[in-house]
N, C-alpha and C positions, 0 to 999 in steps of 0.2 A: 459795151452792149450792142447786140446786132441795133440795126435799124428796121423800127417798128410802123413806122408811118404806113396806113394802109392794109394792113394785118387786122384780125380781129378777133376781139376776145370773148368768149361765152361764158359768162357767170352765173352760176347754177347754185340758188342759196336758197333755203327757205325762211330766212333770218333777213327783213327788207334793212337794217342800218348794215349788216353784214353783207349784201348784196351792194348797196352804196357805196361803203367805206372802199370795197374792192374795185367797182367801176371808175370811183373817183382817182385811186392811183392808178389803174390802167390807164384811164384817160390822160391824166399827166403825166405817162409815161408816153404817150404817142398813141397808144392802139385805141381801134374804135370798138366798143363795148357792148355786146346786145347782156341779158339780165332773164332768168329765168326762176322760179320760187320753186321748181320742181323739175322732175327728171320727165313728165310729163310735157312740160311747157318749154322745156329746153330743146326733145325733139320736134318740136313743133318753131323751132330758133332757127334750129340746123337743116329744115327745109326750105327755108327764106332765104340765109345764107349758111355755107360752111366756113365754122370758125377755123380759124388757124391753132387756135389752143383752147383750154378748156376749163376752168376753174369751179370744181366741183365739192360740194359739202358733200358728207359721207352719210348725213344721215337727216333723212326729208320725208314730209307725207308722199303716199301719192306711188311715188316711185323711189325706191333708194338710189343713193348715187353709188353703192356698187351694182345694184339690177341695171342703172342706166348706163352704168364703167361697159359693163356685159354686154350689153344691148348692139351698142356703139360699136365693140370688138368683133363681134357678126359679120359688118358691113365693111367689105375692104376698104369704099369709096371714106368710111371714116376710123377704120381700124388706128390710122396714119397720123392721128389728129392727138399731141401732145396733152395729158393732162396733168392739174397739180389738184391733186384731191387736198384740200384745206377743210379741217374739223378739227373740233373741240372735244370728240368720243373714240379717240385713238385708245386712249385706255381705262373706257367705263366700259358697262355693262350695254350700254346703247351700242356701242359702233365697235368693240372691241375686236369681235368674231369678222366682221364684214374689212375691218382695214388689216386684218391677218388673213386673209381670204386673198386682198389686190397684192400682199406680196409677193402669190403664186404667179399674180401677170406680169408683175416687175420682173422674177427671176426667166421668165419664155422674153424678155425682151420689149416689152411695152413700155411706148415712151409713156409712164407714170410716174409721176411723180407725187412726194405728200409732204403738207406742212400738219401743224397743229396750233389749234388759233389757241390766245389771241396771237393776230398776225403781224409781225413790224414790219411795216411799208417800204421802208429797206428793203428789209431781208425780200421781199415780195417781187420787185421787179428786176432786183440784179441777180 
């Protein structure tokens, strides 16, 4: 695995033990970890600092994390910026349409990426 030290990771949950469990392996994995409950408060993360990656729930008040996927894709300065969308509504009625929606950016070449919780801490950082 590349080396992480110094990198930073932005966690975008609206679930706070799901926002934790995720920080806590990042941070055992090297990277420094800012934490956001929303796609609101995440842009308000990436003004402070720009993350190097991005780990995003697909589905949050406020703001969704594909309106926020979107949002980000706008802005060159962060088009660039690696995500792994990590949800639990890949295929319910909540996030179904929206994680069938980020396929479109995946097949134009956006570095996106998806898990589906629950998440092994494993599989998460390698």
């Amino acid at each position: 695995m590349e080396d992480v030290r110094g990198k930073t990771a932005l966690v975008v949950d609206d679930e706070p033990n799901v926002r934790m469990y995720l920080q806590t392996v990042l941070e055992d994995a090297g990277l420094d970890v800012q934490t956001a409950a929303n796609g609101n408060q995440a842009l308000e993360r990436m003004t402070e600092k720009k993350p190097d990656v991005i780990s995003l729930d697909l589905v949050m008040p406020k703001m969704s994390g594909l309106k926020f996927f979107k949002y980000i894709q706008k802005n060159k300065d962060r088009a660039d910026i690696p995500v792994v969308v990590v949800t639990a509504h890949a295929k319910d009625e909540l996030g179904s349409e929206d994680f069938e929606k980020l396929a479109k950016y995946k097949s134009e070449g956006c570095r996106l990426f998806t898990l589906e919780k629950p998440v092994d801490a494993v599989t998460y950082v390698n």
